[in-house]
Gaussian input, Z-matrix of N, CA and C with variables (Angstrom, degrees):
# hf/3-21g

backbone

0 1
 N
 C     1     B1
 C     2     B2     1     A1
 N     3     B3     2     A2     1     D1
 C     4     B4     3     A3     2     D2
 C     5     B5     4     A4     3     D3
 N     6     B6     5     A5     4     D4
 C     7     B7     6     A6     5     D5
 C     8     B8     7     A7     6     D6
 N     9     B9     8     A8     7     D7
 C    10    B10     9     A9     8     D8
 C    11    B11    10    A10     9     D9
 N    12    B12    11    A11    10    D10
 C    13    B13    12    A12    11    D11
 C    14    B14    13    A13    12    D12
 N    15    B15    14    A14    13    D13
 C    16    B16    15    A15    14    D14
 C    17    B17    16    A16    15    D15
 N    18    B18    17    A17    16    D16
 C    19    B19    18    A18    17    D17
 C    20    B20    19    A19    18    D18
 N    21    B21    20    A20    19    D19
 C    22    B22    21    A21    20    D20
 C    23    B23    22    A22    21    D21
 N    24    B24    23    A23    22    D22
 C    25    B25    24    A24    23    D23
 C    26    B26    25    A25    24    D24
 N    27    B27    26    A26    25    D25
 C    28    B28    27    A27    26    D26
 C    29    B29    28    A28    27    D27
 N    30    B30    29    A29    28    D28
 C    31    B31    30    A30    29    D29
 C    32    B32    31    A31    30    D30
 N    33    B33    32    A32    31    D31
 C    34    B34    33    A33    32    D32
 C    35    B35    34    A34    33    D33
 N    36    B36    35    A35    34    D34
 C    37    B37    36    A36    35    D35
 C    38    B38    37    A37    36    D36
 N    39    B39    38    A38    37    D37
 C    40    B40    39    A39    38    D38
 C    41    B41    40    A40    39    D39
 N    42    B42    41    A41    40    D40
 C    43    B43    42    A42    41    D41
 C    44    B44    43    A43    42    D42
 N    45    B45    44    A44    43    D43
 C    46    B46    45    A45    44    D44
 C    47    B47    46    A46    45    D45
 N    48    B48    47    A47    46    D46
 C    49    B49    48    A48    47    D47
 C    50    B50    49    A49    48    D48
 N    51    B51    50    A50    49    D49
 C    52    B52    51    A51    50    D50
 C    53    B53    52    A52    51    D51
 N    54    B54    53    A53    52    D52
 C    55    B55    54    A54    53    D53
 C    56    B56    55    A55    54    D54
 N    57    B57    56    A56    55    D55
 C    58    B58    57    A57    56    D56
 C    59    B59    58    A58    57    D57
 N    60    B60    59    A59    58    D58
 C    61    B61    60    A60    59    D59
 C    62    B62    61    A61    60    D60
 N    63    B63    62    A62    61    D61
 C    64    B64    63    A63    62    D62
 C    65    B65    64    A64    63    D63
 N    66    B66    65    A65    64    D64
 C    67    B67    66    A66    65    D65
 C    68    B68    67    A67    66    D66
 N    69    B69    68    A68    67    D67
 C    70    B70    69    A69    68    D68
 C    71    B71    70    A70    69    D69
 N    72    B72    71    A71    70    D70
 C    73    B73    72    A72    71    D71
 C    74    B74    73    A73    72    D72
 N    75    B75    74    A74    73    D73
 C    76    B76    75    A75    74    D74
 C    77    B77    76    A76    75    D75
 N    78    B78    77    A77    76    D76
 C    79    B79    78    A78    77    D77
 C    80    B80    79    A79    78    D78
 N    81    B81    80    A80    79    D79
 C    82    B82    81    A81    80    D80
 C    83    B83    82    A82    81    D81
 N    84    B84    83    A83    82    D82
 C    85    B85    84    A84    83    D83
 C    86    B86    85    A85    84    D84
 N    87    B87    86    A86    85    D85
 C    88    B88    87    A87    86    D86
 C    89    B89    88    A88    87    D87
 N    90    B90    89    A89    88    D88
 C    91    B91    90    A90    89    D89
 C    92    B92    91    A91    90    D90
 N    93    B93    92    A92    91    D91
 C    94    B94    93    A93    92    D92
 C    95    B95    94    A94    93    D93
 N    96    B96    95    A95    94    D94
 C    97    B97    96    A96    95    D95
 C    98    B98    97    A97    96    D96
 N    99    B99    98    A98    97    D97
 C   100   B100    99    A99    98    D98
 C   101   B101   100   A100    99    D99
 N   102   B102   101   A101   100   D100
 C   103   B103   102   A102   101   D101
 C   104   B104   103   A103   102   D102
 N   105   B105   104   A104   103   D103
 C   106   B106   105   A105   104   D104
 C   107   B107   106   A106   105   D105
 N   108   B108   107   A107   106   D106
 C   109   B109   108   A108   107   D107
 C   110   B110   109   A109   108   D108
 N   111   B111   110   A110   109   D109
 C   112   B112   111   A111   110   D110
 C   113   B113   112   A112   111   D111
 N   114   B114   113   A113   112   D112
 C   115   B115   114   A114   113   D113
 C   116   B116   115   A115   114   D114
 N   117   B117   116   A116   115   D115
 C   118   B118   117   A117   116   D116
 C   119   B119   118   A118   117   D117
 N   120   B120   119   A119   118   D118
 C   121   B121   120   A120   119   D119
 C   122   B122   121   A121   120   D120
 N   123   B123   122   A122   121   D121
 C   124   B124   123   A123   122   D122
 C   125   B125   124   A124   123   D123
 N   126   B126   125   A125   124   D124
 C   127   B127   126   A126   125   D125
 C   128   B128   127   A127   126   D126
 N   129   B129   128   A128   127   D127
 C   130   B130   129   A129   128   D128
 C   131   B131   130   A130   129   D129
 N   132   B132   131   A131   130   D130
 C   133   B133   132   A132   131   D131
 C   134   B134   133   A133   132   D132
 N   135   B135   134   A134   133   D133
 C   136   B136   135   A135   134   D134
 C   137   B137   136   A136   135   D135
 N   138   B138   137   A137   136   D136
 C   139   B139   138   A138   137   D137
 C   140   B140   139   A139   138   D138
 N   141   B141   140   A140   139   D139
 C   142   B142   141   A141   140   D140
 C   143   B143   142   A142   141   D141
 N   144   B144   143   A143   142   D142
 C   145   B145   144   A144   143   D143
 C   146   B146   145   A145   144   D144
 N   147   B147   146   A146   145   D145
 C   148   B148   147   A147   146   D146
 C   149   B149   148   A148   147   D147
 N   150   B150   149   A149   148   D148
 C   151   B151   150   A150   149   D149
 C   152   B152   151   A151   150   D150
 N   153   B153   152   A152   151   D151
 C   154   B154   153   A153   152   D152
 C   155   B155   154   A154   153   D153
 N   156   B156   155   A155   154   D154
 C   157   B157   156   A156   155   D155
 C   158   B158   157   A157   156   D156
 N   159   B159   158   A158   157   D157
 C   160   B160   159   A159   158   D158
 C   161   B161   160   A160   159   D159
 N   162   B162   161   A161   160   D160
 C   163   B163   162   A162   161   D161
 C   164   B164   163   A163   162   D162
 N   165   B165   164   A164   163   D163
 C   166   B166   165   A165   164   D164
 C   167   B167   166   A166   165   D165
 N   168   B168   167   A167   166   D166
 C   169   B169   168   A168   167   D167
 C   170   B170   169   A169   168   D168
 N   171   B171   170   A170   169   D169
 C   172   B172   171   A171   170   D170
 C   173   B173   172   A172   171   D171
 N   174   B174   173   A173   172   D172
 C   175   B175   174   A174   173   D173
 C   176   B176   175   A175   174   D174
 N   177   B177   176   A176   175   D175
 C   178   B178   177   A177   176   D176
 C   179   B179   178   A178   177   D177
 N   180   B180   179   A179   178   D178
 C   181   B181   180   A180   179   D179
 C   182   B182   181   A181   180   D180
 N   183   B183   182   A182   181   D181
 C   184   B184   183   A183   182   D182
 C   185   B185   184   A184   183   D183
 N   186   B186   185   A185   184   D184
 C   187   B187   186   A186   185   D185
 C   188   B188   187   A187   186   D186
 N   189   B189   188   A188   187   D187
 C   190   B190   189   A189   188   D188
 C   191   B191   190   A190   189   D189
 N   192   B192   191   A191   190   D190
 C   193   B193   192   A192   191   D191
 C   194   B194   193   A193   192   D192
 N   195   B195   194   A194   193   D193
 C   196   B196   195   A195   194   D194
 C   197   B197   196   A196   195   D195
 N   198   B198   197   A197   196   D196
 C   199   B199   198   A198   197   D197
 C   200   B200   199   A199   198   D198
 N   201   B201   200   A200   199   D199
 C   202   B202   201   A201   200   D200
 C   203   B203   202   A202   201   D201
 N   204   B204   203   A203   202   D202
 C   205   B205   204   A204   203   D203
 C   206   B206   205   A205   204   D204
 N   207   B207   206   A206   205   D205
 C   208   B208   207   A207   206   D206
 C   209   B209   208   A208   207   D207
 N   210   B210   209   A209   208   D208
 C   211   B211   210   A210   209   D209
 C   212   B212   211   A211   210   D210
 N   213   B213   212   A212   211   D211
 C   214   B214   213   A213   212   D212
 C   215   B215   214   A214   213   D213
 N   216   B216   215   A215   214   D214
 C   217   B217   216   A216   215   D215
 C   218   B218   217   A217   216   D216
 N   219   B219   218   A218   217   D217
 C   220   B220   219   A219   218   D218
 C   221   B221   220   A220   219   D219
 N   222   B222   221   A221   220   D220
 C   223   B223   222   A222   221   D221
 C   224   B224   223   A223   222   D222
 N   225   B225   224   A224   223   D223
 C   226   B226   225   A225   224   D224
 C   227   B227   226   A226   225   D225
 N   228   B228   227   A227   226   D226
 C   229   B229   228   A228   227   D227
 C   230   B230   229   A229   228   D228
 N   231   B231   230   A230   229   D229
 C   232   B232   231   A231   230   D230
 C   233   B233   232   A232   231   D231
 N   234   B234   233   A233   232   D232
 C   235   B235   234   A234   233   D233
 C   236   B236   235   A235   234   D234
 N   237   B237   236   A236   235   D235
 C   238   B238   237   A237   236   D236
 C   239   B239   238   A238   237   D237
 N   240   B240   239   A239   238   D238
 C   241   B241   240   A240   239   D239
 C   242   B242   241   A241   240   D240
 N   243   B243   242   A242   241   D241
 C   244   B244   243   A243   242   D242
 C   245   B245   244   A244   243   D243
 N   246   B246   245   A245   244   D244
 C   247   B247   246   A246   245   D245
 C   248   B248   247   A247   246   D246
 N   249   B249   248   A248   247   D247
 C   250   B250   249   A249   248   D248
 C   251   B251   250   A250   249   D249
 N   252   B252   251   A251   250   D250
 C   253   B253   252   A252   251   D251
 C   254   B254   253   A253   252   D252
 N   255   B255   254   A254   253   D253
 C   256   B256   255   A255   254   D254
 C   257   B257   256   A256   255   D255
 N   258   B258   257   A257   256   D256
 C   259   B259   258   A258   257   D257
 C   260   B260   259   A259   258   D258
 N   261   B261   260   A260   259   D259
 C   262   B262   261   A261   260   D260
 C   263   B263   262   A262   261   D261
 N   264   B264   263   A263   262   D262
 C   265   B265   264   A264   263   D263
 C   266   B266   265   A265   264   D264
 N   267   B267   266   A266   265   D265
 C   268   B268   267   A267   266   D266
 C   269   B269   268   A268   267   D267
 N   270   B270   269   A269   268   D268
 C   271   B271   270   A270   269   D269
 C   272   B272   271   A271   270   D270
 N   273   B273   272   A272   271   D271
 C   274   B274   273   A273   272   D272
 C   275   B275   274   A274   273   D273
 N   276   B276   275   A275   274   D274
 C   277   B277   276   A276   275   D275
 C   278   B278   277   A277   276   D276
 N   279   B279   278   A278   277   D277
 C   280   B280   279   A279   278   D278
 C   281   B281   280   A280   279   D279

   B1=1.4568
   B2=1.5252
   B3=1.0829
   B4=1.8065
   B5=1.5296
   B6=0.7621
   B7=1.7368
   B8=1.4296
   B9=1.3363
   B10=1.4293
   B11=1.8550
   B12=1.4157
   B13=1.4222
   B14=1.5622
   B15=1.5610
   B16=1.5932
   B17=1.6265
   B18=1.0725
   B19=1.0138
   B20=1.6500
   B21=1.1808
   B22=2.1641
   B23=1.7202
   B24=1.0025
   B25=1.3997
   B26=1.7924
   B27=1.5158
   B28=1.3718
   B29=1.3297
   B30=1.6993
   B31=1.4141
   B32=1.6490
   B33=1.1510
   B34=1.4899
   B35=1.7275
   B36=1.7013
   B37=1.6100
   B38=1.7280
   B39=1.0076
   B40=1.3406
   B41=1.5195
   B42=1.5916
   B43=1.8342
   B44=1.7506
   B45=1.7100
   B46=1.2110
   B47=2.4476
   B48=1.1240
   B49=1.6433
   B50=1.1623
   B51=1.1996
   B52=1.8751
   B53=1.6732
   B54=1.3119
   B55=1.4300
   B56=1.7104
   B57=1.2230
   B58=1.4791
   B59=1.5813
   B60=1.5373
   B61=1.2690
   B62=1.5750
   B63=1.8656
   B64=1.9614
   B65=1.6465
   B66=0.9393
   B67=1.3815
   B68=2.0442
   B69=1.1618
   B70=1.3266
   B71=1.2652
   B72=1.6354
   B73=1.5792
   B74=1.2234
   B75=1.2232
   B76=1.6683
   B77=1.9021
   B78=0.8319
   B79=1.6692
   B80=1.2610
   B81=1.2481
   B82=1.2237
   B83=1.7090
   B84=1.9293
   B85=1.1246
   B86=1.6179
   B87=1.1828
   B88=1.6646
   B89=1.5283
   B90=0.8261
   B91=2.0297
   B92=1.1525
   B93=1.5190
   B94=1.2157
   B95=1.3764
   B96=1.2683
   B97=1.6959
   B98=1.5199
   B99=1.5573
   B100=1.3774
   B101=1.6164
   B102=1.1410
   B103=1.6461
   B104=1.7084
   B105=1.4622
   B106=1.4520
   B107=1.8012
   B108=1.0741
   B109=1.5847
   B110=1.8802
   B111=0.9524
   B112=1.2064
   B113=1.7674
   B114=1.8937
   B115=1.3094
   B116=1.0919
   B117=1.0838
   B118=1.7325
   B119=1.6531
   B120=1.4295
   B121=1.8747
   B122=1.6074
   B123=1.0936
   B124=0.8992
   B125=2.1204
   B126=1.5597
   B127=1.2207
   B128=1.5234
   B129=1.4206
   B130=1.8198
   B131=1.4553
   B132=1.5954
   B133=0.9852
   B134=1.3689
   B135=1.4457
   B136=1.8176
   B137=1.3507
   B138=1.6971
   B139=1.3164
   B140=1.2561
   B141=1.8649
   B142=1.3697
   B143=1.2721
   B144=0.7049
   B145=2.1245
   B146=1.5845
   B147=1.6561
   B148=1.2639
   B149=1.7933
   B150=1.7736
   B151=1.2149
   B152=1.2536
   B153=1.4628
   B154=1.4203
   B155=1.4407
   B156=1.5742
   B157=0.9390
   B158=1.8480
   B159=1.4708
   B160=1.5048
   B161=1.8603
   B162=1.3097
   B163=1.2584
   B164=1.1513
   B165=2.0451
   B166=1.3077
   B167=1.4109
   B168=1.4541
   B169=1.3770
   B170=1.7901
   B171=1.0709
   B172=1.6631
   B173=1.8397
   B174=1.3388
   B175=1.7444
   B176=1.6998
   B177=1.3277
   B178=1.9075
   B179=1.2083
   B180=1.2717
   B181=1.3318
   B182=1.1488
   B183=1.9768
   B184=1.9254
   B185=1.4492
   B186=1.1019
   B187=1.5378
   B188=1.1523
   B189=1.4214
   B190=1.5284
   B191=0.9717
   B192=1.1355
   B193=1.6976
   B194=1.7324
   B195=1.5555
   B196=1.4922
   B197=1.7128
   B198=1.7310
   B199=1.6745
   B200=1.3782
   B201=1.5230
   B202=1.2323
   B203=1.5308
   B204=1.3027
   B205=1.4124
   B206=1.2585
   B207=1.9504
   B208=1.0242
   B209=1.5855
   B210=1.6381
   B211=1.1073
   B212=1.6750
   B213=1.3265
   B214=2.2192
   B215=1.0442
   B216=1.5799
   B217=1.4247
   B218=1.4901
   B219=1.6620
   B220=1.1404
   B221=2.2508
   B222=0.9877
   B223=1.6024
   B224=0.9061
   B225=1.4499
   B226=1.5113
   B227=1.7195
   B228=1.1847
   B229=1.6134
   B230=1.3047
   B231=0.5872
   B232=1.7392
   B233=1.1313
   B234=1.3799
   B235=1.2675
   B236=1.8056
   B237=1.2555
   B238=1.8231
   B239=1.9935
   B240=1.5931
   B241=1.9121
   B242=1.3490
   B243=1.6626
   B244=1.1626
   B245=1.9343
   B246=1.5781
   B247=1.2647
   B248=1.7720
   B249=1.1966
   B250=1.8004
   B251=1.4467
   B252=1.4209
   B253=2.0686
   B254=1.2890
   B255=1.3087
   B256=1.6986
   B257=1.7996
   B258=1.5761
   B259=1.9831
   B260=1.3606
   B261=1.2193
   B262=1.4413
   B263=1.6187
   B264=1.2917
   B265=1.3404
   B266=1.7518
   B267=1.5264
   B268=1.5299
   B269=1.3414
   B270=1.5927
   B271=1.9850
   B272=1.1082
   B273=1.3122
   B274=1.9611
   B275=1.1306
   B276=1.7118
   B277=1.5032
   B278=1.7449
   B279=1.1156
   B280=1.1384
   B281=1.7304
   A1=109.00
   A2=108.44
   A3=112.14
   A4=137.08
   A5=131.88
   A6=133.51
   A7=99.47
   A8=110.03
   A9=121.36
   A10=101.80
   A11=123.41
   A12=135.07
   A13=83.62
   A14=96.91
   A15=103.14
   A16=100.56
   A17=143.55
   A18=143.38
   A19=117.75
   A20=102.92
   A21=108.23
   A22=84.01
   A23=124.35
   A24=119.71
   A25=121.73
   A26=81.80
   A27=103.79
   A28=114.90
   A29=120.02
   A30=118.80
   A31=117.30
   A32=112.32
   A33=122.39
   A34=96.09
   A35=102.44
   A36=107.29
   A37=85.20
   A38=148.86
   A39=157.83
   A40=91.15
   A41=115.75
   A42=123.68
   A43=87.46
   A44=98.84
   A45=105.32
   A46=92.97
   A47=95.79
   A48=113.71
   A49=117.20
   A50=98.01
   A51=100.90
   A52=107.84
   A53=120.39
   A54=118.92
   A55=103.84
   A56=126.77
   A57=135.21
   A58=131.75
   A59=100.42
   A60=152.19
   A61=76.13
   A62=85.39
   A63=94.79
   A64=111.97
   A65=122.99
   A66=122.35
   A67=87.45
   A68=110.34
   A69=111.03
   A70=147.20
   A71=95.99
   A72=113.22
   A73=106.88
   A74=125.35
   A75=134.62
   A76=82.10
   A77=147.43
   A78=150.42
   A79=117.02
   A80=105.86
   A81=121.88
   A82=121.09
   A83=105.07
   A84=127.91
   A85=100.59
   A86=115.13
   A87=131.66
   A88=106.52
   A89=123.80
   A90=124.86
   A91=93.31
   A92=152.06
   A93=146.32
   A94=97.54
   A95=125.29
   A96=127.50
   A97=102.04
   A98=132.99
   A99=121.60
   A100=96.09
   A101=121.04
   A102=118.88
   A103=121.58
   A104=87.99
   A105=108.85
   A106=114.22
   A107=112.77
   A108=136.93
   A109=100.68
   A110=106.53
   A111=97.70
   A112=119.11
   A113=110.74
   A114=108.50
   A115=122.37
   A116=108.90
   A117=98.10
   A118=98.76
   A119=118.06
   A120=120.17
   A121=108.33
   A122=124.40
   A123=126.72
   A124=121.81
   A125=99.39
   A126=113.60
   A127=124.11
   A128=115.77
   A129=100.21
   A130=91.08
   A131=121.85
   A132=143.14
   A133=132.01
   A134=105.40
   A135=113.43
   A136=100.45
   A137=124.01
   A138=107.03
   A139=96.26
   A140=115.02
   A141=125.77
   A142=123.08
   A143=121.91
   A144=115.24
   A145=99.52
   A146=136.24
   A147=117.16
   A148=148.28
   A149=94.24
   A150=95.60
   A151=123.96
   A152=108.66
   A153=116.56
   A154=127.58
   A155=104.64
   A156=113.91
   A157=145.57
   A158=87.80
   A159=97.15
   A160=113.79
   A161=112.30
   A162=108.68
   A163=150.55
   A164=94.22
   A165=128.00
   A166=122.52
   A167=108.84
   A168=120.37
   A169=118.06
   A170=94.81
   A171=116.08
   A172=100.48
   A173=103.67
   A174=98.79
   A175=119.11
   A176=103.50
   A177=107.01
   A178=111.85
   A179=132.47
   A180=116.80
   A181=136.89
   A182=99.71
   A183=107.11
   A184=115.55
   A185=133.02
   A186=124.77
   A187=95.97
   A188=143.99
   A189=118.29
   A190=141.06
   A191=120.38
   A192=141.44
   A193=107.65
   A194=110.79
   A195=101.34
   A196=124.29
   A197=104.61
   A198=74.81
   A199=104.65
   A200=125.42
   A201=127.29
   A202=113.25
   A203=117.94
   A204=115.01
   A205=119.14
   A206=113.12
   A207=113.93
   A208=91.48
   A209=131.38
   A210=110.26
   A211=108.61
   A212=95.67
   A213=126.92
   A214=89.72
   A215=89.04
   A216=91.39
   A217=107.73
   A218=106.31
   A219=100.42
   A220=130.50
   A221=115.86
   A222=105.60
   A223=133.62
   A224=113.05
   A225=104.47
   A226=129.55
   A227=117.37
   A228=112.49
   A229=101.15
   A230=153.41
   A231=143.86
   A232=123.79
   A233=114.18
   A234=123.82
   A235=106.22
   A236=90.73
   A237=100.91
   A238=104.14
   A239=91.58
   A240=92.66
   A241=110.54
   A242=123.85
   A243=115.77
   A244=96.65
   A245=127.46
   A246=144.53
   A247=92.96
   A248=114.99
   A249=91.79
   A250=104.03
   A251=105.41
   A252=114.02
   A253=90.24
   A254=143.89
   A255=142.39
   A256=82.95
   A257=88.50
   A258=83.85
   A259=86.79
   A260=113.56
   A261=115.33
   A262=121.91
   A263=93.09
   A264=104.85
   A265=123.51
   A266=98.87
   A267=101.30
   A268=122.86
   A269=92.29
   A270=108.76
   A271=94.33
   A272=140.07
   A273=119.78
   A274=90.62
   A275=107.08
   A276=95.25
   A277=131.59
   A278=132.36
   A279=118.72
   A280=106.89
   D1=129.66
   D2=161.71
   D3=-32.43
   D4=159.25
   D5=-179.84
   D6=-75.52
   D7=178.86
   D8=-175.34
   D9=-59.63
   D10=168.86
   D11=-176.23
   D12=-148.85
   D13=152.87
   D14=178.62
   D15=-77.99
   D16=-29.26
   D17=169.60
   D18=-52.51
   D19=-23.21
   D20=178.27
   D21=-97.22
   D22=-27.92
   D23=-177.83
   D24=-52.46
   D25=-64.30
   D26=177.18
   D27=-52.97
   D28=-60.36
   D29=174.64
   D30=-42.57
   D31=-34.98
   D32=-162.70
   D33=-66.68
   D34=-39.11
   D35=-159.39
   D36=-92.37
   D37=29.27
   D38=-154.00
   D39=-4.84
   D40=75.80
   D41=-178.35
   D42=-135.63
   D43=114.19
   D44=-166.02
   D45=-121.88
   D46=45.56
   D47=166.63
   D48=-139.60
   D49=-175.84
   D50=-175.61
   D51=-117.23
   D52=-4.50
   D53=-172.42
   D54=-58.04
   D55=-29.30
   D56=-174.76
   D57=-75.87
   D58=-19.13
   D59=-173.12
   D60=-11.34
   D61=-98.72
   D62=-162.71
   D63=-63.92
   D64=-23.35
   D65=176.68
   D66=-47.63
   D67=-100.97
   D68=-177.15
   D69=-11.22
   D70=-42.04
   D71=152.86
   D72=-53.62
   D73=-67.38
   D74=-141.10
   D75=-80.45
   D76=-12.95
   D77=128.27
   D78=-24.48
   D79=-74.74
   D80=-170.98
   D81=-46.30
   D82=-41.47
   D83=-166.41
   D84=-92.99
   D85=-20.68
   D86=161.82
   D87=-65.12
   D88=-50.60
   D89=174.59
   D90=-77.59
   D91=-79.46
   D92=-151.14
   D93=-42.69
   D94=-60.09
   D95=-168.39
   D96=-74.71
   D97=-23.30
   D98=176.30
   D99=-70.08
   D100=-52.60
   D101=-177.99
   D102=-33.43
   D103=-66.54
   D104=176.64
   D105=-47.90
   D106=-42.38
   D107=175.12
   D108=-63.81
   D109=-64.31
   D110=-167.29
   D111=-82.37
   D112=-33.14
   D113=169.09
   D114=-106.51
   D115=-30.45
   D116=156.43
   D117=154.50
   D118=149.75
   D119=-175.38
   D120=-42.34
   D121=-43.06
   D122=-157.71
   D123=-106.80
   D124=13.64
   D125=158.38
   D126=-31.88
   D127=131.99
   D128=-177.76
   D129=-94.33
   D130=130.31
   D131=155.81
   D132=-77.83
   D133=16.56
   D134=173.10
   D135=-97.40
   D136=-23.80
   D137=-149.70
   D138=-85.65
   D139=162.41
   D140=168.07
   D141=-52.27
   D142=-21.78
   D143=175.72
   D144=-92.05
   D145=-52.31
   D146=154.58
   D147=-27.63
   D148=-36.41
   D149=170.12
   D150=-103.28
   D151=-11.93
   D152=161.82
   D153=-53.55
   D154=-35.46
   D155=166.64
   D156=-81.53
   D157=-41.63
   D158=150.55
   D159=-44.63
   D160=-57.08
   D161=172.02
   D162=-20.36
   D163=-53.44
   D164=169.70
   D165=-72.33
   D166=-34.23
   D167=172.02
   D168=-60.07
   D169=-45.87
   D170=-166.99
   D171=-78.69
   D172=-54.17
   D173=163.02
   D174=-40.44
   D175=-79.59
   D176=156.90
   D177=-21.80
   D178=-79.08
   D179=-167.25
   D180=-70.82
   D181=-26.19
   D182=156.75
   D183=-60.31
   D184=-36.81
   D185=-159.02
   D186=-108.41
   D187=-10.99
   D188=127.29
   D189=-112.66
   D190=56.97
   D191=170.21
   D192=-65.13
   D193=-4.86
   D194=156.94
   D195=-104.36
   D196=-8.53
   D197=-174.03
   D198=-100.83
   D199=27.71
   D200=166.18
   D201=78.96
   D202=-174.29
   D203=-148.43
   D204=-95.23
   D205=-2.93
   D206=-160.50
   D207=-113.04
   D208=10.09
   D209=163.81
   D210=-72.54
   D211=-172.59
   D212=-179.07
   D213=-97.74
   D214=138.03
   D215=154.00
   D216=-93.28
   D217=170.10
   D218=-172.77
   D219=-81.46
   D220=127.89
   D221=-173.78
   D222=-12.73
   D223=-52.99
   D224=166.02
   D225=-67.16
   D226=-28.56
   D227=162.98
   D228=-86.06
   D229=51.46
   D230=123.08
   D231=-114.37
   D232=-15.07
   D233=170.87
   D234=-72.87
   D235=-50.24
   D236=-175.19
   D237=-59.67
   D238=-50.26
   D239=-174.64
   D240=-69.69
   D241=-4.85
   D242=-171.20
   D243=-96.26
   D244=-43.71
   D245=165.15
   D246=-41.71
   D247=-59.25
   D248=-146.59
   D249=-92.64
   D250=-0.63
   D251=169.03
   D252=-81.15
   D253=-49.53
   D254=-156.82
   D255=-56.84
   D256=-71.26
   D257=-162.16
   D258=-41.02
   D259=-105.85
   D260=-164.23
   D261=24.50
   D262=-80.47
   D263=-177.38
   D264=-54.69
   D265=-15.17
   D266=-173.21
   D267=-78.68
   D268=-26.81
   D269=178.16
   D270=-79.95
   D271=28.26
   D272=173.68
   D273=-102.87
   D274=-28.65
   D275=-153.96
   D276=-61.55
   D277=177.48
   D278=-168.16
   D279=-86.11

């Protein structure tokens, strides 16, 4: 299966306009590089826990894109983005 499409994006963020358009992208390309950063360049980004996660990332940072950068995230997504980067990272290994 393919990588994320702004269109699986959008549904996910249930944002059914276009005013968000590039904001979302430039999201999108914000998780892709948190991924890469944290599990490694060469992460497969088709699989279901990858895009699940991108998902989760990109949700977080759309729906608070107002209280700025120095809020928390909340426990349970970091707990989850911190679990599915661990796996992640474990299938690279050699």
């Amino acid at each position: 299966m393919a990588a994320l499409t702004l269109t699986d994006v959008k549904g996910y963020l249930r944002v059914d306009f276009g005013d968000d358009d590039v904001l979302i992208e430039s999201l999108m390309t914000a998780a892709d590089e948190y991924l890469k950063a944290s599990v490694g360049a060469i992460y497969d980004n088709t699989s279901e826990r990858a895009k699940t996660l991108s998902l989760i990332v990109i949700s977080d940072l759309y729906d608070n894109r107002q209280l700025g950068a120095s809020e928390k995230v909340s426990n349970n997504v970091r707990k989850l983005v911190d679990d599915f980067s661990l796996q992640l990272r474990l299938e690279l290994r050699p």
